[in-house]
N, C-alpha and C positions, 0 to 999 in steps of 0.2 A: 314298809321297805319292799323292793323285789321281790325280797325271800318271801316276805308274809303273803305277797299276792302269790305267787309257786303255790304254797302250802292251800291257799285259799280252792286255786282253781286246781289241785287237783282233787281237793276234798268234794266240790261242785259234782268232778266228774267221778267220782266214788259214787255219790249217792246219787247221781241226775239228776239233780235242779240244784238251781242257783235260788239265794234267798238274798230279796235287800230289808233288814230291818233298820231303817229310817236311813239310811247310809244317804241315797239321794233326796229324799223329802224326807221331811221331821212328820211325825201326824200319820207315814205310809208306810206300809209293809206291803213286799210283793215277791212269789213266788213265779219264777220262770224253769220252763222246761225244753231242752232242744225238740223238732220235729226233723225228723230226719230221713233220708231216702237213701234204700240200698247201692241207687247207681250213684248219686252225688253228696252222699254224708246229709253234715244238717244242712237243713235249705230253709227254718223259718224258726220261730218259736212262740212259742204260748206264755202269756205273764199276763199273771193277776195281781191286781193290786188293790189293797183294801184300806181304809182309813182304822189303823191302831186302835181305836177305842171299839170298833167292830169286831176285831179278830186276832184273838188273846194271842200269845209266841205260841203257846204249846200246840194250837190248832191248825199250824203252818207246815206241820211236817203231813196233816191229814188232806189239806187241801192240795199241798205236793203228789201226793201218791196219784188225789183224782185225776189233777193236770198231767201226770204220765199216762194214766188208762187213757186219756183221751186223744195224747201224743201219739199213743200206739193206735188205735183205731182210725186216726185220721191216715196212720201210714198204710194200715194194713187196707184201708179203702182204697186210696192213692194205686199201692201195689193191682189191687183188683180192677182198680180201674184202667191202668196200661196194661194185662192183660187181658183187655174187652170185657169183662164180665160185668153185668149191668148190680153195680151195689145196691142201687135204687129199688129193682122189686125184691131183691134179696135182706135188705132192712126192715126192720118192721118200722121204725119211724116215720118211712117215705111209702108204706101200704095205705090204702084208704080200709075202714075197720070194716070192711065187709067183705075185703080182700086178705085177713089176717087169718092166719093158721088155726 
Protein backbone atom coordinates (compact mmCIF):
# COMPACT_ATOMS: atom_id res chain seq x y z
CA UNK A 1 0.00 0.00 0.00
CA UNK A 2 1.04 3.86 -0.14
CA UNK A 3 1.22 3.82 3.49
CA UNK A 4 3.57 0.83 3.70
CA UNK A 5 5.96 2.38 1.05
CA UNK A 6 5.63 6.12 3.45
CA UNK A 7 6.60 3.97 6.33
CA UNK A 8 9.19 2.21 4.09
CA UNK A 9 11.08 5.36 2.89
CA UNK A 10 11.10 7.04 5.78
CA UNK A 11 12.65 4.22 7.69
CA UNK A 12 15.46 4.20 4.54
CA UNK A 13 15.98 7.81 5.54
CA UNK A 14 16.28 7.17 9.42
CA UNK A 15 18.91 4.85 8.92
CA UNK A 16 20.61 5.97 5.35
CA UNK A 17 20.39 3.11 3.28
CA UNK A 18 17.98 1.40 1.42
CA UNK A 19 18.04 -2.55 1.63
CA UNK A 20 16.53 -4.91 -1.30
CA UNK A 21 16.21 -8.35 0.21
CA UNK A 22 15.34 -10.25 -2.90
CA UNK A 23 12.31 -7.68 -3.57
CA UNK A 24 13.71 -7.27 -7.20
CA UNK A 25 15.70 -10.49 -7.95
CA UNK A 26 15.22 -13.76 -5.92
CA UNK A 27 18.93 -15.18 -5.17
CA UNK A 28 19.96 -11.04 -4.52
CA UNK A 29 20.40 -8.79 -1.68
CA UNK A 30 21.61 -5.22 -2.08
CA UNK A 31 22.44 -2.57 -0.06
CA UNK A 32 22.22 1.17 -1.36
CA UNK A 33 23.44 4.39 0.03
CA UNK A 34 22.74 8.10 -1.17
CA UNK A 35 26.04 10.16 -2.35
CA UNK A 36 25.30 13.53 -1.90
CA UNK A 37 26.60 17.10 -2.33
CA UNK A 38 26.25 20.09 -0.20
CA UNK A 39 25.32 22.55 -3.08
CA UNK A 40 22.76 19.92 -4.82
CA UNK A 41 21.56 17.21 -2.23
CA UNK A 42 22.04 13.56 -3.74
CA UNK A 43 23.62 13.55 -7.04
CA UNK A 44 24.50 9.50 -7.17
CA UNK A 45 24.43 6.41 -5.25
CA UNK A 46 26.44 3.47 -4.19
CA UNK A 47 24.55 -0.24 -4.34
CA UNK A 48 26.03 -3.40 -3.73
CA UNK A 49 24.64 -6.24 -4.50
CA UNK A 50 25.52 -9.85 -3.54
CA UNK A 51 24.15 -13.22 -4.36
CA UNK A 52 22.04 -14.51 -0.78
CA UNK A 53 24.01 -17.52 -0.40
CA UNK A 54 27.24 -15.11 -0.02
CA UNK A 55 25.89 -12.77 2.33
CA UNK A 56 23.83 -14.08 5.37
CA UNK A 57 20.61 -10.84 6.48
CA UNK A 58 22.44 -10.14 9.56
CA UNK A 59 25.71 -9.03 7.61
CA UNK A 60 23.88 -6.36 5.53
CA UNK A 61 23.50 -4.00 8.14
CA UNK A 62 27.73 -4.19 8.36
CA UNK A 63 28.25 -3.77 4.79
CA UNK A 64 25.71 -0.73 4.97
CA UNK A 65 27.74 1.19 7.52
CA UNK A 66 31.10 0.52 5.08
CA UNK A 67 29.05 1.85 1.97
CA UNK A 68 28.26 5.14 3.97
CA UNK A 69 32.05 5.69 5.13
CA UNK A 70 32.66 5.42 1.68
CA UNK A 71 29.51 7.76 0.79
CA UNK A 72 31.15 10.35 3.01
CA UNK A 73 34.64 10.20 1.75
CA UNK A 74 33.82 10.28 -1.71
CA UNK A 75 31.88 13.61 -0.66
CA UNK A 76 34.32 14.95 1.53
CA UNK A 77 36.94 14.47 -1.54
CA UNK A 78 34.45 15.98 -4.04
CA UNK A 79 33.97 18.92 -1.43
CA UNK A 80 38.14 19.13 -1.54
CA UNK A 81 38.24 19.01 -4.85
CA UNK A 82 35.96 22.26 -5.74
CA UNK A 83 37.79 23.92 -3.38
CA UNK A 84 41.27 23.25 -5.34
CA UNK A 85 43.03 21.23 -2.92
CA UNK A 86 44.79 18.48 -4.64
CA UNK A 87 43.20 15.17 -2.75
CA UNK A 88 45.60 13.20 -4.73
CA UNK A 89 48.97 14.02 -2.86
CA UNK A 90 47.10 14.38 0.35
CA UNK A 91 45.81 10.46 0.14
CA UNK A 92 47.99 8.02 0.99
CA UNK A 93 46.38 5.66 -1.56
CA UNK A 94 47.27 8.01 -4.67
CA UNK A 95 51.21 8.48 -2.80
CA UNK A 96 53.93 6.24 -4.43
CA UNK A 97 55.54 4.26 -1.09
CA UNK A 98 58.44 6.23 -1.06
CA UNK A 99 56.45 9.42 -1.10
CA UNK A 100 54.39 8.09 2.22
CA UNK A 101 54.82 9.73 5.53
Amino acid sequence: TWEQMELEIQAIRTRGYALDLEENEPGVRCVAVPLASEITGEIAAISISVPTVRLERNRLVNLAKQALMAARRIAAQSRALSSGVDVFAQNSLFRSSENRG
